[in-house]
C-alpha positions in Angstrom: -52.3 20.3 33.6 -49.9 18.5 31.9 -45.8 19.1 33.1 -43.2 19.8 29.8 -40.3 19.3 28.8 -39.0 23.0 27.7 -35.6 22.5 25.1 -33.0 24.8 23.7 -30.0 24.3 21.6 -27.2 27.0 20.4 -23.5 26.2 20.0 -23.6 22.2 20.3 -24.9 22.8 23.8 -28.6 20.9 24.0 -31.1 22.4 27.6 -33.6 20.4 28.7 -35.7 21.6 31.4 -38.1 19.5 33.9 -41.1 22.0 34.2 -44.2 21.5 36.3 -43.9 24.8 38.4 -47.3 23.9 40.6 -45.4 20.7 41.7 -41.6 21.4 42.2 -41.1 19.8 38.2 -42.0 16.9 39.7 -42.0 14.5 37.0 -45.6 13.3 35.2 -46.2 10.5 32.8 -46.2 12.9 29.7 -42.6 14.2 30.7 -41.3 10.9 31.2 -42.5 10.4 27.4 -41.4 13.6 26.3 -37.9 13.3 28.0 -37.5 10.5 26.5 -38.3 11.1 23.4 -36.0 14.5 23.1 -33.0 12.6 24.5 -33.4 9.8 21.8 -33.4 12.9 19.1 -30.6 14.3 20.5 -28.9 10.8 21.0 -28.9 11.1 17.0 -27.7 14.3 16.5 -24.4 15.0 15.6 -24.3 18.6 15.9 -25.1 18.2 19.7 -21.8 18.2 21.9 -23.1 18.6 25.1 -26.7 17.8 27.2 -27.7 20.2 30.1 -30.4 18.4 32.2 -32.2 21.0 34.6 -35.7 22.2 36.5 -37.6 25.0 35.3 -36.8 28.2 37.9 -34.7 27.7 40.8 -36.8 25.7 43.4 -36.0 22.2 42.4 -34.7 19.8 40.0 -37.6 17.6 39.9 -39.3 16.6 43.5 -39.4 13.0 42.3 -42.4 11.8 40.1 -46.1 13.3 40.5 -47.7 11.3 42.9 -51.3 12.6 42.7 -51.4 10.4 38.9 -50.5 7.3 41.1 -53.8 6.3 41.3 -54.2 6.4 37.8 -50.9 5.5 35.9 -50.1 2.4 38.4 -53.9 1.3 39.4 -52.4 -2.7 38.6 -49.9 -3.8 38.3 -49.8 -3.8 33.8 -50.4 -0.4 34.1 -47.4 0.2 37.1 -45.1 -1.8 34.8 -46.3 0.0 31.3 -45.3 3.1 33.3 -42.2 2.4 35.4 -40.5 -0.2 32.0 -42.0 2.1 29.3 -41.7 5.3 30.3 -40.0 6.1 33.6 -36.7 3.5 32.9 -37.2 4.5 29.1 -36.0 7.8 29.5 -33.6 7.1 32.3 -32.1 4.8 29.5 -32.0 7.4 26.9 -30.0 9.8 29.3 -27.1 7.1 30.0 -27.0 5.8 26.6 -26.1 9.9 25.4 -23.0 9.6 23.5 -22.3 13.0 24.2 -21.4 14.4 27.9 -24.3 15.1 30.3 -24.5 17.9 33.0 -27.2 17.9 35.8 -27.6 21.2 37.0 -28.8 21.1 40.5 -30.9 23.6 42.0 -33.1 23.2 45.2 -34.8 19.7 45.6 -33.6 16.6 43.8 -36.0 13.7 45.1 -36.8 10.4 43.5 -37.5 10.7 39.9 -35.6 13.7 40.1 -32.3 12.0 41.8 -32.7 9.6 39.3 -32.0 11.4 36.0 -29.5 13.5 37.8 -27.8 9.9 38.7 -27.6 9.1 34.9 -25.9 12.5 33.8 -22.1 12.6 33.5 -21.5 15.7 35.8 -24.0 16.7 38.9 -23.4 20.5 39.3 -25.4 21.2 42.6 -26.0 24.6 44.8 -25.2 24.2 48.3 -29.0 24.3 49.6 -30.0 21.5 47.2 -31.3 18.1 48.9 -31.5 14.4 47.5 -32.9 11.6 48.5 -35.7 9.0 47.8 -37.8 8.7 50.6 -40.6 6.2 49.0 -40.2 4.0 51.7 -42.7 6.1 53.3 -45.2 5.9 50.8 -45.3 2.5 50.7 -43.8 1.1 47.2 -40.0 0.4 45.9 -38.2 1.8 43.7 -38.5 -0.2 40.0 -35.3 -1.8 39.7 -34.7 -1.0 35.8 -34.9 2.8 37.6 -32.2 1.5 40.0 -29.4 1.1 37.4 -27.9 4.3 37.3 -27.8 5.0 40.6 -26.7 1.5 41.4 -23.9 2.1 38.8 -23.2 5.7 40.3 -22.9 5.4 44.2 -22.5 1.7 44.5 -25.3 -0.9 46.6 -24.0 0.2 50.2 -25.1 4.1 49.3 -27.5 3.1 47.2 -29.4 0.9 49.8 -29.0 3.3 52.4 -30.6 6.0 50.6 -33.7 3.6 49.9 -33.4 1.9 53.5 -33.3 5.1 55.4 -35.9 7.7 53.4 -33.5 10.3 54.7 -33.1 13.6 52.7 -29.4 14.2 52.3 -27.8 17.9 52.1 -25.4 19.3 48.9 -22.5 18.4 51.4 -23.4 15.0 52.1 -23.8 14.0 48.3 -21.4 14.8 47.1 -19.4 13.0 50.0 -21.1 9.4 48.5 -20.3 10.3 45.6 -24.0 11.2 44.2 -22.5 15.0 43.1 -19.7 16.0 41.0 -18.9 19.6 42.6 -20.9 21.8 44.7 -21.2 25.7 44.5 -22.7 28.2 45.6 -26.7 28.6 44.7 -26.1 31.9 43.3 -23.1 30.3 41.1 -24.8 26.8 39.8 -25.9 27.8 36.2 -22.8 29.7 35.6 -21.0 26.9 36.6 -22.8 24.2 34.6 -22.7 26.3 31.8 -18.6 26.8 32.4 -18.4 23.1 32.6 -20.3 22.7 28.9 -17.9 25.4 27.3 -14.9 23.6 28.5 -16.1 20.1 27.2 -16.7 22.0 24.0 -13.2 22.8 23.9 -12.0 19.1 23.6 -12.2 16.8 20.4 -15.9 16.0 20.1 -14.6 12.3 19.0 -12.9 11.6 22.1 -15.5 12.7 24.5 -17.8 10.0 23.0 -14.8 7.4 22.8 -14.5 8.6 26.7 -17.6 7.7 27.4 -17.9 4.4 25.3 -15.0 2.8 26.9 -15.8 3.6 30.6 -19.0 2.4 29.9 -17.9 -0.7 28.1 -15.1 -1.1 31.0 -17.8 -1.2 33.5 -19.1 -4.4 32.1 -16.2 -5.9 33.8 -15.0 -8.7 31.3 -11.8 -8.3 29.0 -11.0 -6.5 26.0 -11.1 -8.5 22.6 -8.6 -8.0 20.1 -10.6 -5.9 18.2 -11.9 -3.7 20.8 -8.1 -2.9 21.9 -7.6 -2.2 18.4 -9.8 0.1 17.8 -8.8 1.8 21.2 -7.1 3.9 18.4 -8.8 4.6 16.3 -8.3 8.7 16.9 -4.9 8.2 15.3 -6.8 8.3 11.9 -8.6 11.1 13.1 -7.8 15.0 11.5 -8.8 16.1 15.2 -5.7 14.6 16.1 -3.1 15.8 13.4 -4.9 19.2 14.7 -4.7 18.7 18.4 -0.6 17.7 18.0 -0.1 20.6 15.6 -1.2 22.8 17.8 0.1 22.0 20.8 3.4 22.3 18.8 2.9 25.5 17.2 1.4 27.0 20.9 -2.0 27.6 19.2 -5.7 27.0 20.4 -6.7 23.5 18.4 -9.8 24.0 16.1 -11.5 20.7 16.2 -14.3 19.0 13.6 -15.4 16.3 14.7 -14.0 13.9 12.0 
């Protein structure tokens, strides 16, 4: 049976769960496609705010992809590039091109597949007994590199090549030291505070947490500004969200922002 991709949405906050309960969500071909395709809806919505990325329950995120299809999905090496280029670094894609903020909320194991959508969220909310890593070097294959970009761009080749070198299964502590976490809570507190994180990106502009995000993306491309780019740097001053934000700060008020 078949994993799924469960979704809510209330309040400009969007859920995705990873659910395969018999395999600790790990992830299988038709949630790759369905991850995929959800994010690139929501990518195109512009009543969404805010992405929560979690696993079903409380026992994992995802335990990295679902190895028993192997066999199947990657039997040459067409089929291992249909599945790691068209679905697997598909989705991964769709995630980090979100114009809107991502959380990962972090509960229990976070391997492989698993680490590597949390790598392309925003935020990585973890509980103190979660564990990451990517131990494939012990199955014998590498990670695809267009699966390596977020990660890469995330914790930087030194991390990045000892997680992959090593196989070693790093505690909440020790992520988040590397820089692979945001925060870490206690297990009991993770939802909560994922879902406190959300509400508080819902109280900024909705236009400046997707300029945020453009220009730290564009800024990690590493060549200069044009002209036009600096330009339009500014464009919030033409915004009424931020007429709003500066008359309220004036008048001591709570800003009621539209996205426009």
């Amino acid at each position: 049976m078949s994993g799924e991709i469960h979704f809510s949405q209330a309040s400009g906050i969007a859920t995705l769960s990873l659910s395969n309960p018999d395999k600790l969500n790990a992830v299988d071909a038709d949630m790759w496609r369905a991850l995929q395709a959800r994010m690139s809806a929501l990518n195109a919505d512009p009543e969404v705010r805010c992405v929560i990325l979690r696993g079903a329950g409380d026992k994992a995120f995802a335990a990295g992809g679902d190895i028993e299809e192997f066999l199947v999905v990657r039997a040459t090496v067409d089929d291992a590039l249909h599945y790691h280029e068209e679905l697997v670094a598909a989705a991964l894609d769709a995630i980090r091109a979100c114009p809107v903020p991502t959380v990962a909320m972090i509960q229990g194991a976070c391997i492989g597949g698993g680490l590597e959508i949390a790598g392309c969220c925003d935020i990585r909310i973890a509980g103190e007994s979660s564990r990451f890593g990517a131990p494939i070097n012990k199955l014998g294959f590498s990670m695809y590199p267009g699966e390596m970009a977020g990660l890469l761009e995330l914790v930087g080749p030194a991390v990045l090549l000892e997680i992959l070198l090593e196989g070693r299964i790093l505690g909440a502590h020790e992520a988040l030291a590397k820089g692979l976490l945001t925060r870490v809570v206690d297990d009991e507190e993770v939802e909560r505070e994922a879902l406190a994180t959300a509400a508080r990106i819902l109280k900024g502009a909705p236009l400046v947490a997707r300029w945020h995000k453009q220009w730290v993306h564009r800024l990690m491309k590493g060549t200069p500004l044009s002209a036009d780019e600096k330009r339009a740097a500014f464009d919030f001053l033409a915004t009424e969200d931020y007429k709003e934000g500066l008359d309220a700060f004036f008048a001591k008020r709570t800003p009621v922002f539209k996205g426009r």
